[in-house]
C-alpha positions in Angstrom: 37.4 -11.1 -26.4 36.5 -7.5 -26.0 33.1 -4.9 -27.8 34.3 -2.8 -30.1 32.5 0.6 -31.7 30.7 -0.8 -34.8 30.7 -4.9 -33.5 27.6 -6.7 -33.9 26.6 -9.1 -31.6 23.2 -11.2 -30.6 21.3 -10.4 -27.6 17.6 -11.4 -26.5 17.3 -13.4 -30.2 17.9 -9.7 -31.7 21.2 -8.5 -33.8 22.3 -5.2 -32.6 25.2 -3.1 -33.5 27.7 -1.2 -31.1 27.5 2.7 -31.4 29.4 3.8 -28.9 30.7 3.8 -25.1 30.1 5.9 -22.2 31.4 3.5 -19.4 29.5 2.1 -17.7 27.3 2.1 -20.4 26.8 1.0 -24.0 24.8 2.6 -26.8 23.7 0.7 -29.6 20.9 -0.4 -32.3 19.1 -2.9 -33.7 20.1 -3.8 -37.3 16.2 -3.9 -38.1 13.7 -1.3 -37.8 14.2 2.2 -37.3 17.8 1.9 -35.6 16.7 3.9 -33.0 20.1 4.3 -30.6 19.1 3.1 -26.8 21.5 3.4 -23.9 22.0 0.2 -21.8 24.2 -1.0 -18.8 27.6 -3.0 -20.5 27.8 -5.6 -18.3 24.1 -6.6 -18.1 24.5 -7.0 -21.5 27.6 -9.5 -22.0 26.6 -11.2 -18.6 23.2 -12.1 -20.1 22.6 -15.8 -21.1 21.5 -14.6 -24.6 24.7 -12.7 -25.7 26.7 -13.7 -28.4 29.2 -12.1 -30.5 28.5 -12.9 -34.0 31.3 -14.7 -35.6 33.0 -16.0 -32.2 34.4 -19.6 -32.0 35.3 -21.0 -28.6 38.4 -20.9 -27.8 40.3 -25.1 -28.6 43.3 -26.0 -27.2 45.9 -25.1 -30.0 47.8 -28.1 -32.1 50.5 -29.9 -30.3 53.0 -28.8 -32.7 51.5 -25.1 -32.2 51.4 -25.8 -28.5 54.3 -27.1 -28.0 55.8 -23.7 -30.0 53.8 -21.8 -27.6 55.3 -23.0 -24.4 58.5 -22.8 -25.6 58.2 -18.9 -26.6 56.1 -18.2 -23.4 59.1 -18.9 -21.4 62.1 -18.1 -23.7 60.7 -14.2 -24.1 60.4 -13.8 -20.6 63.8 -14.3 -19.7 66.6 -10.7 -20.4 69.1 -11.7 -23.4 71.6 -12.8 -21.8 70.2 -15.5 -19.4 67.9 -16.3 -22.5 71.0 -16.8 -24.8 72.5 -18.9 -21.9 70.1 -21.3 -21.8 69.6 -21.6 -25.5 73.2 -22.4 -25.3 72.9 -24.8 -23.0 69.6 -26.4 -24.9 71.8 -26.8 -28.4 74.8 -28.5 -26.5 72.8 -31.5 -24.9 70.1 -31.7 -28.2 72.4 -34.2 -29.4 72.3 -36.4 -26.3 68.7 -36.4 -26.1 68.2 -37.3 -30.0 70.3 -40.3 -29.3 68.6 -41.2 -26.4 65.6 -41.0 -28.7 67.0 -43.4 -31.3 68.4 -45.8 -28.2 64.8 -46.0 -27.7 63.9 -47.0 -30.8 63.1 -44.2 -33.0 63.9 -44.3 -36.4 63.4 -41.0 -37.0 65.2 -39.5 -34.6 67.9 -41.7 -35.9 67.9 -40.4 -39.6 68.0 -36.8 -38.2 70.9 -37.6 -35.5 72.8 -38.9 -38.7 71.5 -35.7 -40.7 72.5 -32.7 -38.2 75.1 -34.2 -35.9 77.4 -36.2 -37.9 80.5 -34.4 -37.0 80.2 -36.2 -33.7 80.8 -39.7 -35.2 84.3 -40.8 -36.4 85.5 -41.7 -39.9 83.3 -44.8 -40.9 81.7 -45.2 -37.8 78.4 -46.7 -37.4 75.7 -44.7 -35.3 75.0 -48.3 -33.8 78.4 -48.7 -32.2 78.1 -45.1 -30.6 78.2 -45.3 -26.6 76.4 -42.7 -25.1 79.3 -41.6 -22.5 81.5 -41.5 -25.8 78.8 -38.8 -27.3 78.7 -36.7 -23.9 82.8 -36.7 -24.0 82.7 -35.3 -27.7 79.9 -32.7 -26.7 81.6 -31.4 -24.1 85.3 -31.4 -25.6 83.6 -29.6 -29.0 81.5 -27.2 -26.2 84.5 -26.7 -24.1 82.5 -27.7 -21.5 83.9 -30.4 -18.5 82.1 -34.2 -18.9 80.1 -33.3 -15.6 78.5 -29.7 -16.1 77.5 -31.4 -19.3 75.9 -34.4 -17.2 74.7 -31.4 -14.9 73.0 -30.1 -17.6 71.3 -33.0 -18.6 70.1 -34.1 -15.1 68.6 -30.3 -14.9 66.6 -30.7 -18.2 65.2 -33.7 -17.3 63.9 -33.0 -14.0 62.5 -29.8 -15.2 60.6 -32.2 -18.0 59.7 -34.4 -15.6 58.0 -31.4 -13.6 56.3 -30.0 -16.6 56.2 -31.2 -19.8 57.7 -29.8 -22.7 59.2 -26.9 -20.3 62.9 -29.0 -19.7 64.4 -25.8 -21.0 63.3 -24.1 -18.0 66.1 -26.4 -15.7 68.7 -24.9 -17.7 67.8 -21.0 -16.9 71.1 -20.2 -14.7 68.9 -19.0 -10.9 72.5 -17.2 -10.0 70.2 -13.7 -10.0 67.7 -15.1 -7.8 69.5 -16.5 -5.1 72.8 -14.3 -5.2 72.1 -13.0 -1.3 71.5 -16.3 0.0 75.4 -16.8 0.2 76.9 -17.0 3.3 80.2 -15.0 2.2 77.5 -12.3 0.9 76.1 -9.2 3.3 73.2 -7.0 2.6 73.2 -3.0 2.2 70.3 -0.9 2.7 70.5 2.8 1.7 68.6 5.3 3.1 68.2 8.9 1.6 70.3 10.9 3.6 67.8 13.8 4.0 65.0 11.6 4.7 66.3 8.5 6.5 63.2 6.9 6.7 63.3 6.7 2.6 64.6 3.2 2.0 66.2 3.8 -1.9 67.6 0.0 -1.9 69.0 -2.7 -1.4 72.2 -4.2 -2.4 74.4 -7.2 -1.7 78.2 -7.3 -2.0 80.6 -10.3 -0.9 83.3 -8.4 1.2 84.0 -8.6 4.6 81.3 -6.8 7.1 83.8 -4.1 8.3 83.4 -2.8 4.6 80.0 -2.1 4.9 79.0 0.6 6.5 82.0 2.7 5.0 80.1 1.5 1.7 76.6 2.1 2.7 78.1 6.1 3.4 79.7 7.0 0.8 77.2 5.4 -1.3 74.0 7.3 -0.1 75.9 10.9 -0.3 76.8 9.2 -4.3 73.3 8.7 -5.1 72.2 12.2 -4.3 74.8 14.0 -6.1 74.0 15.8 -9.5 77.5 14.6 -10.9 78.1 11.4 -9.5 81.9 10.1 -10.8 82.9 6.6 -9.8 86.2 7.4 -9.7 85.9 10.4 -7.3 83.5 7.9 -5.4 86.3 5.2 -5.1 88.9 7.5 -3.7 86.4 8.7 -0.8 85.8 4.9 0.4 89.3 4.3 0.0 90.4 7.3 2.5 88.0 6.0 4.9 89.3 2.3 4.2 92.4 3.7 4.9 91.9 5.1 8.2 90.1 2.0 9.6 93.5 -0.2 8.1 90.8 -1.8 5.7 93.0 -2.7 2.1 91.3 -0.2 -0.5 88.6 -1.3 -3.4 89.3 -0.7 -6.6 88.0 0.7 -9.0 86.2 -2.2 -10.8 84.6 -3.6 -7.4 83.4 0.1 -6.5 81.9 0.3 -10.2 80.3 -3.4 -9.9 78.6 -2.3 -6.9 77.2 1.2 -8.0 75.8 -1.3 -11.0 73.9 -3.4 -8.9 71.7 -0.1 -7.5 68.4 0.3 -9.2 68.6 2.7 -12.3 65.4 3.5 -11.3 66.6 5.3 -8.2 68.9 7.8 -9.9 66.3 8.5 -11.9 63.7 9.3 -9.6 66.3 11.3 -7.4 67.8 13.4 -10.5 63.5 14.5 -10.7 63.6 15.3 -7.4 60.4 12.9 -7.2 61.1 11.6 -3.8 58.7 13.0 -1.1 57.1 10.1 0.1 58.3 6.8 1.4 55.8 4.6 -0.8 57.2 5.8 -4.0 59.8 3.1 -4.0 57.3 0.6 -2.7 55.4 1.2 -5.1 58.2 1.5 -8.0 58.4 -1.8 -9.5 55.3 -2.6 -10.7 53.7 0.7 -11.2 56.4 2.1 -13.7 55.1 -0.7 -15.8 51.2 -0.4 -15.4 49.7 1.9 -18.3 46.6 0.9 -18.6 43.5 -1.6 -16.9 44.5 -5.6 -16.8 48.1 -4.3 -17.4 49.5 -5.3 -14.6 48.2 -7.5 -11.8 49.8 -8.1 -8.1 49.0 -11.2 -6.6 49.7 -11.8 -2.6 48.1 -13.6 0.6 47.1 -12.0 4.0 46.0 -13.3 7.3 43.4 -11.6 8.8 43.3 -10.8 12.2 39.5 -11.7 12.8 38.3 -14.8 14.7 36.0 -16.6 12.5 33.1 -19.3 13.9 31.7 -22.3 12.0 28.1 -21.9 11.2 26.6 -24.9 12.7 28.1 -25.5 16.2 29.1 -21.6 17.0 33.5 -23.1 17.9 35.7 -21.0 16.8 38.1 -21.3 13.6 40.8 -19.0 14.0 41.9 -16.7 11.2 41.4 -17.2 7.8 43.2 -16.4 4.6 42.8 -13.8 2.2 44.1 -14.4 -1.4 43.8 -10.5 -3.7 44.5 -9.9 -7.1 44.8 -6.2 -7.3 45.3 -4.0 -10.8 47.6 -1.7 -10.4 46.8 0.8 -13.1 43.4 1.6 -11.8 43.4 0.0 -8.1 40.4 -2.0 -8.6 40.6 -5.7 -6.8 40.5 -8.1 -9.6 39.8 -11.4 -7.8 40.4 -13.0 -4.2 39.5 -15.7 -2.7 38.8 -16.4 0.7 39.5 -19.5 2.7 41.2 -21.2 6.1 43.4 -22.8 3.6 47.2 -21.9 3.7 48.9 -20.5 0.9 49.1 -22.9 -2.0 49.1 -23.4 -5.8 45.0 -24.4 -5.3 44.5 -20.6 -3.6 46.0 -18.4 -6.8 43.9 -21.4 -8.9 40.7 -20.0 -7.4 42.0 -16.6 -7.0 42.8 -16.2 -10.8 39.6 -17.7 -11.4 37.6 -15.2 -9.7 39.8 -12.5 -11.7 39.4 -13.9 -15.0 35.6 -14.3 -15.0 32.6 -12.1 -14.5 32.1 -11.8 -10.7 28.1 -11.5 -10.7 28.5 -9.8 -7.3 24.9 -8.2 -7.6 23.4 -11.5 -8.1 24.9 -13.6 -6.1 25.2 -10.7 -2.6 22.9 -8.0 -3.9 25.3 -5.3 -4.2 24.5 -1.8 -5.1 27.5 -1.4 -7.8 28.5 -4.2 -10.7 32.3 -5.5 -10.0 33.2 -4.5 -13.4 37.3 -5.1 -12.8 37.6 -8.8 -15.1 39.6 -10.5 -18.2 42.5 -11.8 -18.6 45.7 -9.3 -17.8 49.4 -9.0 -19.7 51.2 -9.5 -16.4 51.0 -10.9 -13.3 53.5 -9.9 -10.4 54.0 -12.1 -7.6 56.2 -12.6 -4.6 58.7 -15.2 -4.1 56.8 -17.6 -2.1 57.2 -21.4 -2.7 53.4 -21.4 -3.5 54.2 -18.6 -6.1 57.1 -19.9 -7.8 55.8 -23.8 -8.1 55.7 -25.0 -11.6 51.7 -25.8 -11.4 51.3 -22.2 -10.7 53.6 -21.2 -13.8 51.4 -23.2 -16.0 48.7 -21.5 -15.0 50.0 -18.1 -15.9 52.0 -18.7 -18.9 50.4 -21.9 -20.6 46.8 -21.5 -19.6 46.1 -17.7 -19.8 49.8 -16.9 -22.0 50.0 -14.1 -19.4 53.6 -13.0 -18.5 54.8 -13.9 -14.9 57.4 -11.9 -13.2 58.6 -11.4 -9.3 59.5 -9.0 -7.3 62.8 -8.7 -5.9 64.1 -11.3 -2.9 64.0 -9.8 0.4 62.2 -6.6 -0.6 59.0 -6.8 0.4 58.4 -3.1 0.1 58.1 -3.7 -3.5 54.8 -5.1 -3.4 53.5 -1.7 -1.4 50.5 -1.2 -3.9 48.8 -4.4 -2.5 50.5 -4.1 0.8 48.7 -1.1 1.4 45.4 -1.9 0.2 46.1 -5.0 2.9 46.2 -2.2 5.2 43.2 -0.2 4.3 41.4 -3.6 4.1 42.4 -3.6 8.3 41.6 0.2 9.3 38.6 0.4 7.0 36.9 -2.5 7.1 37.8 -5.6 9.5 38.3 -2.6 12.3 34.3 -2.5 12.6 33.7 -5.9 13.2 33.3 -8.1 15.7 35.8 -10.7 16.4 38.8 -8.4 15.3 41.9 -7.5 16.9 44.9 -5.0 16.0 46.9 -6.2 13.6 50.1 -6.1 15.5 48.9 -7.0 19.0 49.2 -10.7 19.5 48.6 -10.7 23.7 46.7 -13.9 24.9 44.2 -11.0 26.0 43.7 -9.7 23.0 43.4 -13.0 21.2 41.1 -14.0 24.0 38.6 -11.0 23.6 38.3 -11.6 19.4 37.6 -15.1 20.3 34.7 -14.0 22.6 33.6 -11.5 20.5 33.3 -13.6 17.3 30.2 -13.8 15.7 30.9 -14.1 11.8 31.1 -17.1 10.0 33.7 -17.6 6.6 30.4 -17.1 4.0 29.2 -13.6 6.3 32.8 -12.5 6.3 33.2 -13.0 1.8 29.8 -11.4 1.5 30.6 -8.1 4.0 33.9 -8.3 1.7 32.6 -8.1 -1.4 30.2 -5.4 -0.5 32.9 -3.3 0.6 34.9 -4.0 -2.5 32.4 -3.5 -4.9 30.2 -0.7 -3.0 33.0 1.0 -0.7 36.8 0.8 -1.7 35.8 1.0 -6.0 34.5 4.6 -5.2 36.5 5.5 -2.8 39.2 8.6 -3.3 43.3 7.3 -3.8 46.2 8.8 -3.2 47.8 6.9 -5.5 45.9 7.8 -8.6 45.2 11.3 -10.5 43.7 14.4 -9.3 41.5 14.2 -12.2 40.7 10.3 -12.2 41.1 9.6 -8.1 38.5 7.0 -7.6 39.5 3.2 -9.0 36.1 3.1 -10.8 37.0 6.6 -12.5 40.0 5.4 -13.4 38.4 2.2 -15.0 36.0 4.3 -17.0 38.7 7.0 -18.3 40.8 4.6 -19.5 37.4 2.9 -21.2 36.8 6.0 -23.0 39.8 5.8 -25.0 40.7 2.2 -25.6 36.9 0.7 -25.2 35.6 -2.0 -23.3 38.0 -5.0 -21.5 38.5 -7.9 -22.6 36.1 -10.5 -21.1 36.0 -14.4 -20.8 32.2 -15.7 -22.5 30.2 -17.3 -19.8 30.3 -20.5 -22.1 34.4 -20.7 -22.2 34.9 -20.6 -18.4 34.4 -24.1 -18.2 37.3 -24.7 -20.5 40.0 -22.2 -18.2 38.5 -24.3 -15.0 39.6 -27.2 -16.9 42.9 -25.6 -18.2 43.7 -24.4 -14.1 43.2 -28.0 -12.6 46.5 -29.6 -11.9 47.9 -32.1 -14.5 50.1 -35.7 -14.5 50.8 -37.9 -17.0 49.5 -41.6 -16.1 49.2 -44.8 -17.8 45.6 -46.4 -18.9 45.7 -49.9 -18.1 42.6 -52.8 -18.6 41.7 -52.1 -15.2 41.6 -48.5 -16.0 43.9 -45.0 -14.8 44.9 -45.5 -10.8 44.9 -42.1 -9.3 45.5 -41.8 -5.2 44.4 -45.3 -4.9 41.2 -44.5 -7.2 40.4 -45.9 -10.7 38.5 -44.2 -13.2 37.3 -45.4 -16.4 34.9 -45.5 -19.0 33.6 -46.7 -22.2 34.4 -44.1 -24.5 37.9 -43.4 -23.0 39.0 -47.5 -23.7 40.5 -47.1 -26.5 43.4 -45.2 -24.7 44.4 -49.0 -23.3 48.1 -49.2 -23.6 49.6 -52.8 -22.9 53.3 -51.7 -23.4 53.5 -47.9 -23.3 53.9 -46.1 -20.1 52.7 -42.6 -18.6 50.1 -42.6 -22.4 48.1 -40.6 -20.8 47.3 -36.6 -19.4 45.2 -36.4 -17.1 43.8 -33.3 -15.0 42.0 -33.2 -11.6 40.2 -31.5 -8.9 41.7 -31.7 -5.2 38.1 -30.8 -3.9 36.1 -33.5 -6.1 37.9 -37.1 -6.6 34.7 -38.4 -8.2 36.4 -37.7 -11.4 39.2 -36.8 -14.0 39.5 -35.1 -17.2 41.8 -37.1 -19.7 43.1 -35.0 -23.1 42.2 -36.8 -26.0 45.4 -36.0 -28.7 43.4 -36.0 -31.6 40.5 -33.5 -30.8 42.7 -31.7 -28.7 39.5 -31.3 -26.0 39.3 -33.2 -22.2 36.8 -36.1 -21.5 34.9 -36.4 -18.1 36.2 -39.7 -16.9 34.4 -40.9 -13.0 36.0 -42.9 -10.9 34.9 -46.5 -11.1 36.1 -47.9 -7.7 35.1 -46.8 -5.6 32.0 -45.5 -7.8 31.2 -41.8 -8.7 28.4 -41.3 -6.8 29.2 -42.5 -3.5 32.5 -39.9 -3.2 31.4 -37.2 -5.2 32.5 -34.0 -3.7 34.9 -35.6 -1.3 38.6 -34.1 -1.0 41.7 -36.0 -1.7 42.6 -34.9 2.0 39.2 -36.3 3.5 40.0 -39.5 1.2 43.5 -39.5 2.3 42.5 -39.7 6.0 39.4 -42.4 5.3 42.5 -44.5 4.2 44.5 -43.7 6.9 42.3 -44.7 9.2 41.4 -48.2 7.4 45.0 -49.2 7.0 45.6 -47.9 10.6 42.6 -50.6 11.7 43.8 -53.4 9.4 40.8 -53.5 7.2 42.8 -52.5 3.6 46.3 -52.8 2.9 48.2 -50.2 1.9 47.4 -50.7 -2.0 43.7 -51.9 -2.2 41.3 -49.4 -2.5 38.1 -49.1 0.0 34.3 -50.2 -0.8 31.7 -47.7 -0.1 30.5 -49.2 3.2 34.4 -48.9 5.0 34.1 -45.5 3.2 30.8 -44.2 5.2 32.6 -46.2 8.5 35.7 -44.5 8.5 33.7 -41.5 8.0 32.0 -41.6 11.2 35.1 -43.1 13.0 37.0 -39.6 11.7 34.2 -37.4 12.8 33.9 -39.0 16.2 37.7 -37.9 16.4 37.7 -34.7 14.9 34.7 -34.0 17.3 36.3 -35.0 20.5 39.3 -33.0 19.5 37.3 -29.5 18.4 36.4 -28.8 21.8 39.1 -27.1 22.7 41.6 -27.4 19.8 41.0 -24.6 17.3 43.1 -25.8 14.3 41.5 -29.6 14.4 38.4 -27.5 13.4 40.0 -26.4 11.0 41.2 -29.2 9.8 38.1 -31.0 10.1 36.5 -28.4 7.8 39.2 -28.3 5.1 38.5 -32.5 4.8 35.0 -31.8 4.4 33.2 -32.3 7.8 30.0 -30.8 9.4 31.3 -29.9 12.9 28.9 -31.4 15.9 30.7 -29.9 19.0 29.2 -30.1 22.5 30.1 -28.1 25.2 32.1 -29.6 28.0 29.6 -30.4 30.8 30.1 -28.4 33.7 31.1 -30.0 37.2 28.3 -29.9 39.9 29.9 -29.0 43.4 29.7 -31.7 45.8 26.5 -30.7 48.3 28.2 -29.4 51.7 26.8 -31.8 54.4 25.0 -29.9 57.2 25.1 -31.2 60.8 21.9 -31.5 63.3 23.0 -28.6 64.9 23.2 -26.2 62.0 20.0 -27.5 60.8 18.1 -26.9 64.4 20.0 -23.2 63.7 19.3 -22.8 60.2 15.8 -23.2 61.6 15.2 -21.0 64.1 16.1 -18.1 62.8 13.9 -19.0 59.6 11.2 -18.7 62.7 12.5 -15.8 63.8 12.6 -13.8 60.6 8.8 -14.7 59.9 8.0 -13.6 63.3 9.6 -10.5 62.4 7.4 -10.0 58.8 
């Protein structure tokens, strides 16, 4: 949802219309009285409790049959032609097979249609009845041209992609050959370097020929690129005399052509400009092509930071923690982050797209000088290939939740991320550099660990709050290399680009409830009379018993919070809208706000002890023991083991560290003689006085 010129909206119990934009302000005027035109600040306006755009519905989840639709176009346009067309392919061949597993099932339905669109798979007179299912697969795959077994391989694909994420089975059939070409062992890498300016890396290629080949390859191929006229052909016969004189067997012509494919076309481009005077261009090449306006195009990456953090209470230190940045390339402005000792996971880019999506209140909440005016929902967000990235929860997030197109950069390149790489960087020399508790980047001596650690003074909140600051105060009105003469600021950029397309899109303060919702993870689980088991916790309640299914398994989908077991959120299918359902054993409000790690670890513990077996569930009393059994641990161990504080913290513990007492010196025992010594010449030095 975004103001337009001419929208009318309600703010302070008053209609007013917009006039017109002058980022970062607003001008409009009441729709009674004189219409007088006043200038006010555009955020304080749609951040105020009172604002409402006349005519705006919140936002419902859509209609299964709508939804469903949705997912299945989210992924399908993503993917280039041919690997879309593949897996379509692929989808129509085993449809049959899962229609008849459908009607094996039971469905009569799914047995009328069977009948209706696959007939030609059942014999003269045949009954659908008397089908065998490995009879079905052998007539697929013989009418497909397809072997018995990639047609069981598909199959097994689909459904443990379906079993990952519903409705998404389609996604197992997308051929991953382009992802994971290099990872062959018969395959070798090529970089190539501009010839006039080595330390230019153009790209990277991979070809599957023996390693004498390749730097002959990598020679001719980095004189090729630069060349005005570049001929394949003539290109071919240069490797080829070299070949020759090393007694290599020449390349022909197709394998030379196949491998001057597989170099960016974006290269030859940029070289046939003459564009290339600085290394970053190409790190910065495959997302900022793309970016042409604000919320474009986001990057999305994690960073440890080398400062030594302390824990409020007890003064021990925590180590390093985690930074998680969403950064918009188009104008440079950080869209979110979050901020944590946590490792990279799905529940960091849940909190991290969070913070992007919704209006960061920054002034409020740290009193900064500046609004953080960088929020809304973007077209794309680009991502690394980390396993935290590329997990199916975090897919869902991105293309199901905010129908925002996901793509990744390259494997092995990680100079295609420079944009965010380098604000990574100024992040280091700009800011962390002038605090305590810091320590270069790159040295990683005990004695430079051990004088961060002595120097730390900062706690997790101080460090977010001297971060935002910086962000919002500092870096958003800061000059960039990377942007326009005219425009060189990431707030300057923001507001040009406002003056010609109008304000961004923004989330309502009364709809970010639903996308926290939407973000949590989701399972499918089975309501039983004893209610849904979750982690060894039930939850139930009265308005959510009519879901009771005696015979039908997995009825139900459910979404929860890692950070708060207390309770789930099941979807009802008919109203489309999730229902708050607490957890009923062990009650609500005895483990509200308590981790499914911390949880995890009270079980542990009990089962460790013999007080529960491994599937009953713990009363609140064991619950507050094992609590104090843990902590007694944990703080025994945080003397002197940094990442038990850590994890002590992450389960939800207050640390209670004390120092290690300090060994008194045994008294040296002094004989008569010394004594009669000792005091004399006390006598003698008061004589002296």
């Amino acid at each position: 949802m975004r103001l337009k010129i001419n929208d009318s909206f309600m703010w302070c119990g008053v209609k007013y219309h917009v006039h017109d934009f002058e980022p970062p302000y607003i001008y409009i005027y009441r729709e009674d009285g004189d219409r007088r035109i006043t200038k006010s600040k555009y955020l304080t306006i749609i951040t105020d409790p009172t604002f409402e755009i006349m005519n705006h519905k919140r936002k419902k989840l859509l209609p299964e049959e709508e939804q469903l639709d949705s997912k299945k176009r989210a992924l399908i346009d993503t993917l280039p032609t041919e690997r879309r067309n593949l897996a379509l392919e692929k989808m129509n061949i085993i449809a049959p097979i899962l229609l008849y597993e459908e009607l094996v099932s039971g469905d009569m339905y799914a047995a009328y249609s069977f009948v209706e669109k696959y007939q030609e798979y059942l014999r003269p007179k045949e009954q659908l009845e008397n089908l065998k299912k490995n009879q079905l697969i052998e007539r697929v795959a013989k009418k497909n041209n397809y072997s018995t077994r990639q047609v069981f391989r598909f199959l097994s694909k689909y459904k443990k992609s379906e079993i990952e994420r519903t409705n998404h089975g389609i996604e197992g059939l997308v051929s991953k050959a382009h992802l994971n070409a290099h990872n062959r062992t018969d395959e070798v890498s090529i970089t190539l370097n501009h010839p006039k300016k080595i330390e230019i890396i153009l790209d990277t290629i991979y070809v599957r020929l023996p390693i004498e080949y390749v730097p002959l390859i990598k020679e001719e191929l980095e004189k090729f690129i630069v060349k005005k006229k570049r001929k394949v052909s003539l290109l071919t016969e240069n490797i080829n005399i070299l070949c020759t004189s090393r007694n290599l067997k020449p390349l022909s012509y197709d394998t030379v052509y196949k491998i001057v494919d597989r170099i960016d076309k974006y290269v030859f481009e940029r070289i046939s400009k003459g564009d290339i005077v600085e290394p970053q261009f190409l790190k910065e090449k495959a997302s900022n092509q793309f970016a042409f306006a604000p919320l474009h195009v986001i990057e999305i990456d994690h960073v440890r930071l080398p400062i030594t953090l302390i824990d409020p209470n007890t003064g021990v230190e925590l180590g390093e923690p985690t930074l998680t940045l969403g950064l918009c390339v188009f104008t440079r402005m950080v869209w979110g982050l979050d901020l944590s000792f946590e490792d990279p996971s799905g529940n960091k880019v849940m909190r991290t797209l969070l913070n992007g999506i919704c209006f960061k209140r920054a002034k409020e909440q740290y009193g900064t000088i500046n609004d953080w005016e960088m929020h809304g929902v973007p077209s794309v967000i680009y991502m690394d290939n980390g396993s935290d990235f590329k997990s199916n929860y975090v897919k869902s997030m991105i293309e199901d939740v905010l129908r925002t197109e996901l793509r990744y950069r390259p494997i092995a390149t990680p100079r295609y991320g420079g944009i965010i790489e380098r604000n990574f960087g100024t992040i280091n020399t700009k800011f962390l550099e002038n605090l305590l508790g810091y320590r270069e980047k790159f040295s990683s001596g005990r004695e430079v660990k051990k004088e961060a650690r002595l120097e730390a003074i900062l706690t997790l909140d101080d460090l977010r709050e001297l971060l935002v600051h910086y962000i919002t105060d500092v870096y958003h009105h800061s000059e960039h290399a990377g942007l326009p003469l005219e425009c060189n600021t990431p707030v300057a950029r923001l507001y040009t680009a406002m003056d010609v397309m109008g304000s961004l899109p923004f989330i309502p303060e009364e709809d970010e409830i639903y996308y926290k919702i939407q973000m949590l993870p989701s399972e499918m689980r089975t309501y039983r009379k004893d209610g849904i088991r979750v982690e060894n916790v039930k939850y139930a309640s009265q308005e959510t018993s009519r879901f009771i299914s005696k015979s039908q398994k997995k009825n139900c989908k459910i979404k929860f919070n890692v950070e708060d077991i207390s309770k789930i959120y099941l979807l009802d299918p008919d109203s489309k809208e999730y229902i708050e359902v607490p957890s009923i054993s062990p009650p609500a409000d005895e483990i509200e706000g308590l981790s499914r790690k911390m949880y995890s670890s009270i079980r542990k513990n009990l089962i460790e002890q013999g007080q529960i077996t491994k599937q009953q569930i713990p009363g609140s009393s064991l619950i507050n023991k094992s609590k104090l059994l843990i902590r007694e641990k944990y703080n025994h161990m945080v003397t002197t083991n940094t990442p038990a504080r850590r994890r002590a913290l992450s389960r939800g513990f207050e640390l209670s560290v004390k120092e290690p007492e300090k060994k008194v010196k045994a008294e040296k025992v002094i004989s008569t003689v010394e004594q009669l010594v000792a005091k004399l010449n006390a006598e003698k030095k008061n004589e002296l006085l």
